[in-house]
VODOGU-921424 format. One record per residue (C-alpha): residue in one letter; x, y, z. Coordinates in steps of 0.05 Angstrom, whole numbers, plus 32768, in hexadecimal, padded with zeros to 4 digits. Layout:
% residues N
PT/A/X/Y/Z
...
This chain:
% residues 317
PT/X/8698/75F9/7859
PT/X/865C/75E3/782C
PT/X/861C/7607/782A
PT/X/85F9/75CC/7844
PT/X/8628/75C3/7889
PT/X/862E/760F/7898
PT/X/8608/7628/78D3
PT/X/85C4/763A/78DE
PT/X/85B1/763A/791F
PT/X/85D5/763F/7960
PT/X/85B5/7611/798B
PT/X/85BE/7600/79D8
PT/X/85A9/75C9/7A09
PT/X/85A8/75F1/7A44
PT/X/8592/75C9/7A84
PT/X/8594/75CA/7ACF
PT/X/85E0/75B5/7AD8
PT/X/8606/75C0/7A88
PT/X/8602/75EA/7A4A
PT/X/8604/75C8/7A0A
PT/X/860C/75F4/79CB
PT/X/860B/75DD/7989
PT/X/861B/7607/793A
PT/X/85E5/75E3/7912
PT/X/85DC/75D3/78C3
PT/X/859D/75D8/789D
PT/X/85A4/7588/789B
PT/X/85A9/757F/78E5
PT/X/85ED/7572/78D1
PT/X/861F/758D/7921
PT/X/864C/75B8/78FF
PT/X/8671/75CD/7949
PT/X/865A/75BA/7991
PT/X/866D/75D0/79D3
PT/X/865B/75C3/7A21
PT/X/866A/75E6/7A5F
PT/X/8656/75E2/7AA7
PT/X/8621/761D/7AA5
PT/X/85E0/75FF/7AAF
PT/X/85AB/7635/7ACB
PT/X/85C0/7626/7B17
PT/X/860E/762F/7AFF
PT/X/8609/7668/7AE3
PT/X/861B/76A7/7B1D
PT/X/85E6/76D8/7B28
PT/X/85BE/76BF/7AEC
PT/X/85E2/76E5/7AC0
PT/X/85D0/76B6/7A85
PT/X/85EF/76E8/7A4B
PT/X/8633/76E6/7A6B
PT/X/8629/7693/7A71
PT/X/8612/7690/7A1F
PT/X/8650/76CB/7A10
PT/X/867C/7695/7A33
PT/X/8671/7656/7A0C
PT/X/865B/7670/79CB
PT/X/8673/76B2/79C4
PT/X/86A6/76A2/7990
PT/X/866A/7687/7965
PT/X/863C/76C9/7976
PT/X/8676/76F5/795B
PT/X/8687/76BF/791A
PT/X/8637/76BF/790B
PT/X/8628/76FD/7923
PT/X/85D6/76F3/78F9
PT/X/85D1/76A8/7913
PT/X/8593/76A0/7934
PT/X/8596/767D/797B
PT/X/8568/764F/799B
PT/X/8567/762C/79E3
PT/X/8544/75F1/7A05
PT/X/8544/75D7/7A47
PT/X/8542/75F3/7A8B
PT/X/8554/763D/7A73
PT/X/8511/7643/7A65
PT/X/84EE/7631/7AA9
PT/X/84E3/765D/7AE3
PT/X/852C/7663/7AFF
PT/X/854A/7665/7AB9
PT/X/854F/76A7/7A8A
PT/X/850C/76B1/7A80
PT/X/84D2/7682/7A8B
PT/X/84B7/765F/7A48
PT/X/8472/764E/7A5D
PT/X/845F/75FA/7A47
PT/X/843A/75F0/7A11
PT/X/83FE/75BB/7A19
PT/X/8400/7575/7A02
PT/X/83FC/755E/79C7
PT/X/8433/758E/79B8
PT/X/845B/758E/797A
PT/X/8490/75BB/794B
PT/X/8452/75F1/7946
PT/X/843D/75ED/7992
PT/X/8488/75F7/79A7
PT/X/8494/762A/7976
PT/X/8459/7653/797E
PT/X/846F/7650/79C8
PT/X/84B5/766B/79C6
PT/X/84CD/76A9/79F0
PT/X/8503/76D9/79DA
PT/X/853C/76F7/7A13
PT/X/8572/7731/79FA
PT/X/85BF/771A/7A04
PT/X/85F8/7746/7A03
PT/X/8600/7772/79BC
PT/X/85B3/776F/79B1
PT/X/85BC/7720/79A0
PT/X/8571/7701/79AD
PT/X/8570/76B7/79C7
PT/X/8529/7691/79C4
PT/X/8519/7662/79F0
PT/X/84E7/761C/79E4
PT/X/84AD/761C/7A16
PT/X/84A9/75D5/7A45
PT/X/8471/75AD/7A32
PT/X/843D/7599/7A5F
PT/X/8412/7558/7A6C
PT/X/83C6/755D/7A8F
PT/X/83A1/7521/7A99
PT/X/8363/7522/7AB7
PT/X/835E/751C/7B07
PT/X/83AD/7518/7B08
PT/X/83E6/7550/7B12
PT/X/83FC/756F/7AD6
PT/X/843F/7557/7AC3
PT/X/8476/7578/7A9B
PT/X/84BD/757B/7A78
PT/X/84E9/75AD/7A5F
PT/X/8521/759A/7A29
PT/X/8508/7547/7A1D
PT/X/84D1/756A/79EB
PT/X/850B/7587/79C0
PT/X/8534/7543/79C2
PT/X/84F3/7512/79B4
PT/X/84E3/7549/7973
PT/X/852A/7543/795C
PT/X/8526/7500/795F
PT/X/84EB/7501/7932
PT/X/8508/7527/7905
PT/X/853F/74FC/78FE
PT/X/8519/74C3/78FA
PT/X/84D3/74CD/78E2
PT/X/84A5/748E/78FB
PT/X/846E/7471/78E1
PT/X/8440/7469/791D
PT/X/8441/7476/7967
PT/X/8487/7482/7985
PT/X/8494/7468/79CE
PT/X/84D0/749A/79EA
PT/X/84FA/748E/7A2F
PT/X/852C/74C3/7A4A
PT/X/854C/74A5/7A7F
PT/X/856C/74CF/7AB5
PT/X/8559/74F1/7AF3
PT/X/8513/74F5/7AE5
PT/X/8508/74C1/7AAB
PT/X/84D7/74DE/7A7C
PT/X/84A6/74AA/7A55
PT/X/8484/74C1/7A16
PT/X/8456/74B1/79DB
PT/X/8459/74D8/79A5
PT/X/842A/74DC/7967
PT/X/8423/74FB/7922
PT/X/846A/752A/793B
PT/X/844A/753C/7977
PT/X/8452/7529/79C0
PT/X/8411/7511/79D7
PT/X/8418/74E4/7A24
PT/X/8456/74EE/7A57
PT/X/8471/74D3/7A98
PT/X/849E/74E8/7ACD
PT/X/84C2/74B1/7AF8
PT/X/84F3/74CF/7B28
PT/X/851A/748F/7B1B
PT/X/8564/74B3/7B1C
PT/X/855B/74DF/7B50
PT/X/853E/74A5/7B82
PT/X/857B/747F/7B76
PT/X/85AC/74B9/7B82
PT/X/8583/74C7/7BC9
PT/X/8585/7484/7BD9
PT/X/85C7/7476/7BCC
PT/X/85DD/74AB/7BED
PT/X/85B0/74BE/7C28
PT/X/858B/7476/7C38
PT/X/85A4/743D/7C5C
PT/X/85A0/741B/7C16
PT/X/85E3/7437/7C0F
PT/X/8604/7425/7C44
PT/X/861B/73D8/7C34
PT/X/8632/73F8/7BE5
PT/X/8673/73E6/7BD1
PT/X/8680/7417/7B94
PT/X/8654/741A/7B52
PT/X/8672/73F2/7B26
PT/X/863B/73D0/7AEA
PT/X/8626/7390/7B0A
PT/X/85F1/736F/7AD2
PT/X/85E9/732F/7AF6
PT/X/85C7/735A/7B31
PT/X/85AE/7394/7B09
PT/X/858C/7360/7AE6
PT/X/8579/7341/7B25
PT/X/855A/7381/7B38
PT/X/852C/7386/7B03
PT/X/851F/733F/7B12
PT/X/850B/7356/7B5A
PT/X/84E1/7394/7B3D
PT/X/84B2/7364/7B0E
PT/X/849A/7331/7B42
PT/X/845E/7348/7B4D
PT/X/8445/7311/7B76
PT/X/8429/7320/7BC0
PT/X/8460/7310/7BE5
PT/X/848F/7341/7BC3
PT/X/8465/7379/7BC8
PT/X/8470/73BB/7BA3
PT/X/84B0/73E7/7BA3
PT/X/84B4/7403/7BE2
PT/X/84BE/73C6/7C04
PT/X/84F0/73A8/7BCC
PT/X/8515/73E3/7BD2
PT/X/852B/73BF/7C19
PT/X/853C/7382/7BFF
PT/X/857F/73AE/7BE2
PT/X/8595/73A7/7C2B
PT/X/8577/7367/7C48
PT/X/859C/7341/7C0C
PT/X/85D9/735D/7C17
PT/X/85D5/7354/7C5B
PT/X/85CD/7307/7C56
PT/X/8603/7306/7C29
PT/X/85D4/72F5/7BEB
PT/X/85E8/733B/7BC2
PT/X/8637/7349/7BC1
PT/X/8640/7394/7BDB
PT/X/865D/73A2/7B9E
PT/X/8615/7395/7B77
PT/X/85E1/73B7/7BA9
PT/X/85E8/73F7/7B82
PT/X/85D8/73CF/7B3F
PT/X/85A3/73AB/7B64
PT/X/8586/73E5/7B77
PT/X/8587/740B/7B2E
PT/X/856A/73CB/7B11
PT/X/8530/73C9/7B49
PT/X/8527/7415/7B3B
PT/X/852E/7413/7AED
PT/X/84F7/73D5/7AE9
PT/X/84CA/73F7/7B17
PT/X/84C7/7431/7AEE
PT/X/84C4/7403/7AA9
PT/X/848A/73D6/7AC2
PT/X/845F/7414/7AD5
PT/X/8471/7439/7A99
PT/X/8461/7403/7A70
PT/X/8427/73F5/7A86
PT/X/8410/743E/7A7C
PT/X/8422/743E/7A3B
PT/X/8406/73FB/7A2F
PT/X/83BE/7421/7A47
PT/X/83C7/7454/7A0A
PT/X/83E3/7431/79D5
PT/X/83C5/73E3/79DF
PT/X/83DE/73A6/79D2
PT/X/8407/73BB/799A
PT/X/8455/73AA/799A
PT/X/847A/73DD/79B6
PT/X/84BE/73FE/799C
PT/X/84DF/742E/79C8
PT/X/850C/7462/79BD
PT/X/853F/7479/79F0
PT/X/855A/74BF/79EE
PT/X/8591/74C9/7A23
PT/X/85D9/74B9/7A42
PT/X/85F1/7478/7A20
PT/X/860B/7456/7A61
PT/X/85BF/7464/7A80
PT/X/85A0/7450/7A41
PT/X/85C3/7409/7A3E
PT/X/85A6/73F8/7A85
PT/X/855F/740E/7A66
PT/X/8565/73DF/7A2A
PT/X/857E/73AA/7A55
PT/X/8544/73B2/7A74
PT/X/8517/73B5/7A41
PT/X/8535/7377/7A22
PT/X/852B/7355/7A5F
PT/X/84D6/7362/7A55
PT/X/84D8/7354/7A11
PT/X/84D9/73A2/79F4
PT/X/84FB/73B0/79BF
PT/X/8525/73F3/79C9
PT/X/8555/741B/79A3
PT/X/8578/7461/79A9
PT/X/856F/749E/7986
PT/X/8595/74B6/794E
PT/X/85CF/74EE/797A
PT/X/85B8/7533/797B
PT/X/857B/7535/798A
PT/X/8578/756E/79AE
PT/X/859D/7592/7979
PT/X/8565/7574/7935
PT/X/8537/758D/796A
PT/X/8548/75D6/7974
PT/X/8551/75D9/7924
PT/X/8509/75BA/7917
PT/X/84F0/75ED/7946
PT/X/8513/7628/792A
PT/X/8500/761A/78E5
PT/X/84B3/7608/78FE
PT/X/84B8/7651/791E
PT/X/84D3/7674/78E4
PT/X/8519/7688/7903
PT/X/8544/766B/78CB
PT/X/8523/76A1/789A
């Protein structure tokens, strides 16, 4: 193995439901990757050494001086030790001033990336923990020359401008998690003949979500019309559950656009996605549909991230 694609850093993705871990090169190069099922509420007792022993224990006893570094939900509240967020703007120093240290089995120390949060003024604080390291990676990767629009689709969708390598605005839609609950608990779901893509009523859907005229009223009363079309037979079953993630999906674009349109002007936009690449396809769809140009991230983010972080906080020696 070359100098240049040896590890350097151990780094892990460690959310809510999976633990990614990744062996990474000075170049941001993935030397070796691995997942498991051990996100923070998989993982018994919250015995988080044994969970980080399982997946990358092999690696640990390989690189016994590699220095390790985590993102995600292991650093909130019910993870291994709470990160406290760093305040926006927040960038490579913010995070890596911010970053706590826990003790793994043989004396191994893992540090963990604070959250970042958001405070505007009169408004709730909002926050994120893991889509700060994948929007720096991304960065890093791609260095722009202005204002970067970010989306991370998923169960709560994350919007975010970023400026000068530093994350300076952010939104939370609970787009993903609203379908899921409707879908599964609401009478929404009821008439749903499996999920297969539909894009003739997906696209109908965000059709449904811009028509902003009086009569169609805002979302919580086109949310119904994912029932009363079906039941006149004017939406097959089979496309109420893409009807309903286009109605969702343009609901959250046209207010998110619009918020972003308040910070950045009139300028033409150019969004980034970060995320799943089936989710991500709906989201330029529908983007494409309102005339914004989007495009994804160069892959492993979340992996450029961590490394940009540990060699902002000095951990690469």
């Amino acid at each position: 193995m070359s100098a240049e694609k040896a590890p350097t850093l151990l780094a892990l993705d460690w959310g809510t439901t999976s633990l990614r871990a990744f062996l990474v090169a000075v170049d941001g190069t993935v030397v070796e990757r691995l997942s498991a099922p051990r996100g923070i509420l998989q993982v018994k007792d919250g015995d988080f050494a044994a969970a980080l022993e399982e997946i990358a224990g092999a690696w640990l006893a390989r690189h016994p001086e590699l220095p390790a570094l985590a993102s995600g939900m292991i650093g909130s509240r019910q993870g291994w030790r709470e990160a406290p967020y760093a305040e926006a703007p927040a960038g490579l120093a913010e995070l890596a001033k911010g970053l706590v240290s826990v003790a793994g089995r043989q004396g191994r120390r893992l540090a963990i990336v604070p959250g970042v949060v958001y405070r505007a003024a009169a408004a709730p604080p909002d926050v994120m923990r893991g889509e700060e390291t994948q929007m720096l990676g991304a960065l890093a990767a791609a260095p722009p020359a202005g204002p970067t629009v970010f989306v991370l689709p998923g169960t709560h969708s994350k919007w975010a401008i970023a400026e000068a390598g530093r994350i300076v605005w952010f939104a939370t839609f609970m787009t993903g998690e609203l379908y899921a609950v409707l879908k599964a608990e609401s009478i929404l779901g009821r008439l749903m003949a499996g999920e297969a893509e539909d894009a003739r009523s997906f696209h109908r859907g965000l059709a449904r979500a811009a028509d902003a005229s009086p009569a169609a009223g805002a979302l919580l009363h086109k949310l119904f019309s994912a029932r009363s079309l079906a039941l006149f037979d004017e939406l097959p079953a089979s496309g109420i559950a893409s009807y309903l993630s286009g109605l969702l999906i343009g609901s959250e674009l046209d207010e998110a656009l619009a918020a972003v349109s308040a910070r950045l002007g009139a300028r033409p936009l150019r969004v980034t996605l970060i995320g799943e690449a089936a989710l991500s396809r709906l989201y330029l769809a529908a983007l494409a549909e309102r005339q914004i140009a989007g495009h994804l991230a160069e892959p492993d983010a979340t992996a450029r991230g961590l490394l940009a972080i540990a060699q902002a906080a000095g951990l690469l020696g």
